[in-house]
C-alpha positions, 0 to 999 in steps of 0.5 A: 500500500502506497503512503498516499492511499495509507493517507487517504485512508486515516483521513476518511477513518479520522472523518468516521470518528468525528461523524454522527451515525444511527443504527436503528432496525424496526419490527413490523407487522409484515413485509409490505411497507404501504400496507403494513405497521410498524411495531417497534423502532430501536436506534443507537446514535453514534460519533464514530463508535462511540454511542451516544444515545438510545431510542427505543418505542413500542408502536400500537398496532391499528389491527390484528397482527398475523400469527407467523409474525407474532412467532417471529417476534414475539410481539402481540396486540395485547403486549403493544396496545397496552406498553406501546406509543400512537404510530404518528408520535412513535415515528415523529420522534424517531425522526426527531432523534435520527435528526441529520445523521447518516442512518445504518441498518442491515437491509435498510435500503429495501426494507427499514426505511421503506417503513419509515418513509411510507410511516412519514408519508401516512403521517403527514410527517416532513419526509425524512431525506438523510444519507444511508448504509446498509450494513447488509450491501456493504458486508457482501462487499467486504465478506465472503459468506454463504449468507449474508443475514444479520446473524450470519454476518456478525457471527463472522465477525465474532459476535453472538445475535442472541435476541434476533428479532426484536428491535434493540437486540438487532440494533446492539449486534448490527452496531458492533458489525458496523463498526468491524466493517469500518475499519476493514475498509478504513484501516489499512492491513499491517 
């Protein structure tokens, strides 16, 4: 490696410490981000890979949710209407505390933030246009692995996903594989 690129590279790893990040992943109740709810939204903001706050909210849902998803996740009308938040109040401060950081998730891209943008738009709330990095893109990128889902990736990476499928476990781990893919790609190999 020339010194120039080794240069290059602490520069954007000394610019990653300095910027404000948020990992976040939400539960919902199905795949369809126009006719779906969400039930539970979990962020970590971060400067660099240092945490700096926590979200996490329950979400009411507006109807029955599916059995196979309650199995998934654990997550029933009954646990939600009574712990959880109205989704317009849910969602308007989730997209206050993400603010102008870049936004982090394993899937975001074609799945998460479809939720939020159709949440926003259902809402009438201001649509939120923040920079985005999909931890799932970047690690078929950067890895080599048969799969390449959450659990899998941090696995390979030296870390357990205990509590898949809730909100803030998935956010806990996909921080930790955030981080180790950074610094694969930013920190030079000795």
């Amino acid at each position: 490696m020339t010194e120039e690129l080794k240069a290059q590279l602490e520069e954007k790893y000394r610019k990653f410490l300095e910027t404000e990040f948020t990992v976040f992943d939400l539960e919902t109740s199905g795949l369809d981000s126009q006719k779906d709810e969400i039930l539970e939204i979990a962020g970590i903001k971060m400067r660099g890979p240092e945490e700096v706050a926590r979200f996490e909210v329950l979400i009411q849902p507006t109807r029955a949710i599916p059995p196979e998803v309650e199995k998934i996740n654990g997550l029933n009308e009954i646990f939600l209407l009574v712990n959880g938040h109205k989704s317009k109040e849910a969602v308007s401060e989730f997209l206050s505390f993400i603010g102008n950081s870049i936004v982090v998730g394993h899937n975001i891209k074609d799945f998460d933030w479809l939720f939020v943008l159709a949440h926003a738009n259902r809402h009438q709330l201001v649509k939120p246009n923040n920079n985005l990095i999909d931890t799932l893109l970047l690690s078929r990128k950067l890895l080599s692995l048969p799969r390449y889902n959450l659990t899998e990736v941090a696995r390979h990476l030296g870390y357990e996903n205990r509590n898949a499928h809730r909100a803030m476990p998935d956010v806990e781990v996909n921080v930790q594989v955030f981080i180790k893919l950074m610094e694969k790609m930013l920190i030079p190999a000795k």
